[in-house]
C-alpha positions as a Markdown table, in Angstrom:
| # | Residue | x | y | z |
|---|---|---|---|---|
| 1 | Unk | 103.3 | 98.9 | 109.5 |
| 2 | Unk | 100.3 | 101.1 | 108.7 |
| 3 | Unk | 101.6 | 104.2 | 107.4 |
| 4 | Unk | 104.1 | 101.0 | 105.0 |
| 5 | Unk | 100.9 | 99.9 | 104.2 |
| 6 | Unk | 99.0 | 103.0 | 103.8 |
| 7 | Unk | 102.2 | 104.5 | 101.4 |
| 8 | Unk | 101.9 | 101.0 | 99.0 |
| 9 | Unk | 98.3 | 101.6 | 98.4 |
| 10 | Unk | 99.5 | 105.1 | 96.8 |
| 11 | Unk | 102.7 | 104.1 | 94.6 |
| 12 | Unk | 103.2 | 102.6 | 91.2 |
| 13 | Unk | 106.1 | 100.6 | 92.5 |
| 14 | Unk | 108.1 | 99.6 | 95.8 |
| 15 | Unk | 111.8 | 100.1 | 96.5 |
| 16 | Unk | 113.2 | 97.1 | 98.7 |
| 17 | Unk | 116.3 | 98.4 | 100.3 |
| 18 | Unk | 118.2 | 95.3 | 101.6 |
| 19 | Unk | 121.6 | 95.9 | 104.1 |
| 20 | Unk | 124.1 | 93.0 | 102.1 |
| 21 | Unk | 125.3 | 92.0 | 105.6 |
| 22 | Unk | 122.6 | 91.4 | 107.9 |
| 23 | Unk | 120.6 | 90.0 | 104.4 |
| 24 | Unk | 116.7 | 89.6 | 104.6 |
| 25 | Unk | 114.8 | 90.7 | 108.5 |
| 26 | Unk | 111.7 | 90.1 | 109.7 |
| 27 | Unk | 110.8 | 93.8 | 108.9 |
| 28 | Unk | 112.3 | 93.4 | 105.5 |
| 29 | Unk | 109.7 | 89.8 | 104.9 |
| 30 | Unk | 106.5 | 91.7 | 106.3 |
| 31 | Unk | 107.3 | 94.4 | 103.8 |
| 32 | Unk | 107.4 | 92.2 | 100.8 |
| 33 | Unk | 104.1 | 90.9 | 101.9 |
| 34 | Unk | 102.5 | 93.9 | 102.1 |
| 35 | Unk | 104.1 | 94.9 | 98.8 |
| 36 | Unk | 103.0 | 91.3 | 97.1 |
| 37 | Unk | 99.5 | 91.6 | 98.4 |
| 38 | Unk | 99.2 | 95.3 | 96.9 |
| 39 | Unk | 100.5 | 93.6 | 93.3 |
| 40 | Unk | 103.5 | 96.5 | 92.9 |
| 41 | Unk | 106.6 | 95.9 | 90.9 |
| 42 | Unk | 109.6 | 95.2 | 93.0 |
| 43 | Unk | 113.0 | 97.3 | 92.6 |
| 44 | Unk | 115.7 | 95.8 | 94.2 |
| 45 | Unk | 118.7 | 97.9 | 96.1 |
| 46 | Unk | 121.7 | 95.9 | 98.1 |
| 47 | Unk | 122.7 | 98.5 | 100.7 |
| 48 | Unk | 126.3 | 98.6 | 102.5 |
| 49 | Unk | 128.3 | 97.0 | 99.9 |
| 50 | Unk | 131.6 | 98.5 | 100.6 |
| 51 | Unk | 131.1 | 96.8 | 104.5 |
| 52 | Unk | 131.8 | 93.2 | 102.7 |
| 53 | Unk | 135.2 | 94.5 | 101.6 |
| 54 | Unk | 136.1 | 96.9 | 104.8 |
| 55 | Unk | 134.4 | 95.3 | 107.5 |
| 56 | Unk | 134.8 | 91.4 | 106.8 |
| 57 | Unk | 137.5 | 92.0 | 104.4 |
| 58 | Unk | 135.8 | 89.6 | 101.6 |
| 59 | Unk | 138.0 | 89.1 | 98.4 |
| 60 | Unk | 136.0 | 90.0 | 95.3 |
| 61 | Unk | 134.7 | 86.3 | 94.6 |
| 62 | Unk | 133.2 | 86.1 | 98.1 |
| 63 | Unk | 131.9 | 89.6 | 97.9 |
| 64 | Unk | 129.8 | 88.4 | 94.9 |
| 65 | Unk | 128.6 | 85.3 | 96.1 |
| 66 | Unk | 127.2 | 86.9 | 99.0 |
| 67 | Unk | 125.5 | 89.6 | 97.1 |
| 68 | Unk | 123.9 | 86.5 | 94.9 |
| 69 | Unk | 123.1 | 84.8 | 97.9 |
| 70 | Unk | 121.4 | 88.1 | 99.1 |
| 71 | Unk | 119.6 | 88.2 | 95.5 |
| 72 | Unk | 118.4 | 84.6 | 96.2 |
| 73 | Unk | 116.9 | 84.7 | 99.5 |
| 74 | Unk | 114.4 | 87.6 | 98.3 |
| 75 | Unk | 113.6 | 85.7 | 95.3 |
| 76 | Unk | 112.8 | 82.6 | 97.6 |
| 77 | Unk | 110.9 | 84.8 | 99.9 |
| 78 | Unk | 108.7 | 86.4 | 96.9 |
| 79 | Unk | 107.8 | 83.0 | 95.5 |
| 80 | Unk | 106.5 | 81.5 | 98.6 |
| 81 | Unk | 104.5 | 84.7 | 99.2 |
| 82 | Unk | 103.4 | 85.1 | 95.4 |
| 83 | Unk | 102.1 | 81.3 | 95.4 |
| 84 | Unk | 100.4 | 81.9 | 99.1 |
| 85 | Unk | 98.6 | 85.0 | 97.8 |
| 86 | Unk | 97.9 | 83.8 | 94.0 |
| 87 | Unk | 98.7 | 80.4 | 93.5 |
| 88 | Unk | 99.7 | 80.8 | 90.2 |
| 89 | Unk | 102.8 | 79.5 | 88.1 |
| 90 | Unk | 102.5 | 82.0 | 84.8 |
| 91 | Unk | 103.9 | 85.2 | 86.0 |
| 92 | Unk | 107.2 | 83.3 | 88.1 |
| 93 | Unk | 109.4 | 84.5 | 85.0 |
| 94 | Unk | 108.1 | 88.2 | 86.0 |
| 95 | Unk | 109.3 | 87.5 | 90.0 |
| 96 | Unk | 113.4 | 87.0 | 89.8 |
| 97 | Unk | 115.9 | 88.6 | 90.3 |
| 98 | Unk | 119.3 | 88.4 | 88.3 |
| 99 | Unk | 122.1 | 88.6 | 89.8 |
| 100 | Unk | 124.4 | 91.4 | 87.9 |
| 101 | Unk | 127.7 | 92.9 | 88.8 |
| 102 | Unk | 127.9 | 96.2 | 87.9 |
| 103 | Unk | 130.7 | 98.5 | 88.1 |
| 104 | Unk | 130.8 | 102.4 | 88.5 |
């Protein structure tokens, strides 16, 4: 986790790469800490999307409900790691993420 660490202290933002599936892991918690405690903006990227529909063979309403459910867990996580580290209400409008279904 020191060269994660060591690579936060040198950006302007963080790219959280989250597998849809498997949803938030350990390493994926640790990293939001570290990129919490450093104060960098957060982009959010579901990875593996097209295994909800091939793999487990979702129907399109399931699909998205897990994607939101994905989307919700890392908001949790971030606002019980933003109030441990700054204990601080004001900038919770800042910390979500919205749920959007985008086609391409």
């Amino acid at each position: 986790m020191d060269e994660a660490s060591a690579a936060l202290r040198i950006s302007d933002a963080a790219v959280l790469i989250v597998d849809v599936v498997e949803g938030v892991m350990l390493q994926t918690e640790k990293m939001i800490k570290h990129i919490i405690r450093e104060g960098l903006p957060i982009v959010l990227v579901l990875n593996k999307v097209d295994r909800l529909i091939v793999e487990l063979k979702l129907p399109p309403v399931d699909a998205y409900y897990k994607l939101k459910h994905v989307i919700e867990e890392v908001n949790s996580l971030i606002r019980l790691l933003f109030f441990f580290f700054y204990d601080s209400f004001f900038f919770l409008r800042f910390l979500t993420f919205k749920p959007l279904l985008l086609c391409l």
